[in-house]
C-alpha positions in Angstrom: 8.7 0.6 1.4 5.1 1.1 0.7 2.9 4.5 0.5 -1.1 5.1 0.7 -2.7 8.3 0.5 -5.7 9.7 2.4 -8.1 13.0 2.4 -6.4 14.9 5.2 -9.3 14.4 7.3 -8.3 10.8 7.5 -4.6 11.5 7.7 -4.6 11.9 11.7 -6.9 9.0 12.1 -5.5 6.7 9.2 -1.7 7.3 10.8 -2.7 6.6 13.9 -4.2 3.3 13.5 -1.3 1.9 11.4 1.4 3.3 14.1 -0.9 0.9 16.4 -1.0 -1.7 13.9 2.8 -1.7 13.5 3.7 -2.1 17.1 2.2 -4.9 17.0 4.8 -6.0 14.7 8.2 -7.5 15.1 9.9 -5.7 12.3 11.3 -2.0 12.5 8.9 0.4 10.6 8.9 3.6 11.0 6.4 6.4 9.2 7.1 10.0 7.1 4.6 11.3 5.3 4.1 14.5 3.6 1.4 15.6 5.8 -0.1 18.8 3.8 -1.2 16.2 1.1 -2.2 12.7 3.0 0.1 10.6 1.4 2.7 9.0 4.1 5.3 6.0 3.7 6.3 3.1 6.0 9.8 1.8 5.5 9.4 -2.8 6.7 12.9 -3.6 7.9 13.4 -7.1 6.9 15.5 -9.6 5.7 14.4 -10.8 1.9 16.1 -14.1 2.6 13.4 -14.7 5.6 10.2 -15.9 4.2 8.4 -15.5 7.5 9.8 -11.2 8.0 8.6 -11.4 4.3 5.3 -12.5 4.6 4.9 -10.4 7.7 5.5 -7.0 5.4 3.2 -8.5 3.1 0.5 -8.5 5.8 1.4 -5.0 6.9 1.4 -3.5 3.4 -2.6 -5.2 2.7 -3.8 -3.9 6.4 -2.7 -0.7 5.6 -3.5 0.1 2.1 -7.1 -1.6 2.9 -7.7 1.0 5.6 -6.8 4.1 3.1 -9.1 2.4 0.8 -12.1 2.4 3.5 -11.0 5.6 4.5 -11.6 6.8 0.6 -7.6 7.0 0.1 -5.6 5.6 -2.4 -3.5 2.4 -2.7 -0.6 4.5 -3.5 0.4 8.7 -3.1 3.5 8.6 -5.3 5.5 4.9 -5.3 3.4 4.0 -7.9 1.8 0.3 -8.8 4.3 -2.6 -8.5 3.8 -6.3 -7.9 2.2 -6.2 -4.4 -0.1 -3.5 -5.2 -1.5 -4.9 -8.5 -4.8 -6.0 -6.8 -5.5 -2.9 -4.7 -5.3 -1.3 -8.2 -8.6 -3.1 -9.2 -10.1 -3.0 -5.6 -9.7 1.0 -5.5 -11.1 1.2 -9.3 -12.3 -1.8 -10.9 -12.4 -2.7 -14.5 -13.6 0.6 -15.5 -10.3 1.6 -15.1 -8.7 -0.3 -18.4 -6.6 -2.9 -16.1 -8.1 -6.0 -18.2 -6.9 -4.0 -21.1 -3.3 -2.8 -19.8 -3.0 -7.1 -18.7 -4.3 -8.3 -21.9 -1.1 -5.9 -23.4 1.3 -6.9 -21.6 0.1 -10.7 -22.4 0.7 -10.0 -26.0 4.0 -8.3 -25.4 5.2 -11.8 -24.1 3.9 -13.7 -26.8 
């Protein structure tokens, strides 16, 4: 499951494209969204213990968080920042936004 969120003047455009962009694809994913505020989800269908359906998600979740980010979205409406969105977080905002700060914690934290 991922999530991006667009200005909903984007949200017609932004869904459209990715509903393209996913039947291209070989895995089920379908789209809901919470249309009055531009955020919307897509649900990848896979099987975790197939690398290639893996790195097939992984491709879908990049081409679609990259288009809400050039369509001045964000990487995420409401799922949050795990794992596979960690580097969208700096794309969409940078260092400015305390990430070096919040790794350099969690570094310590291990120690």
């Amino acid at each position: 499951m991922t999530d991006v969120c667009v200005p909903i003047s984007r949200l017609a455009e932004c869904v459209t494209e990715t509903e393209q962009d996913l039947l291209k694809s070989s895995l089920p994913c379908p789209i809901v969204g919470h249309v009055g505020d531009g955020n919307f989800h897509v649900a990848m269908l896979l099987d975790p213990n197939k690398p290639e359906e893996m790195e097939e998600a992984e491709s879908i979740n990049h081409r679609i968080v990259s288009r809400a980010l050039k369509m001045g979205g964000t990487c995420t409406g409401e799922h949050g920042i795990g794992l596979h969105k960690m580097g969208f977080l700096i794309e969409e905002h940078g260092a400015a936004y305390g990430i070096d700060v919040m790794s350099s914690h969690q570094a310590c934290a291990r120690s």
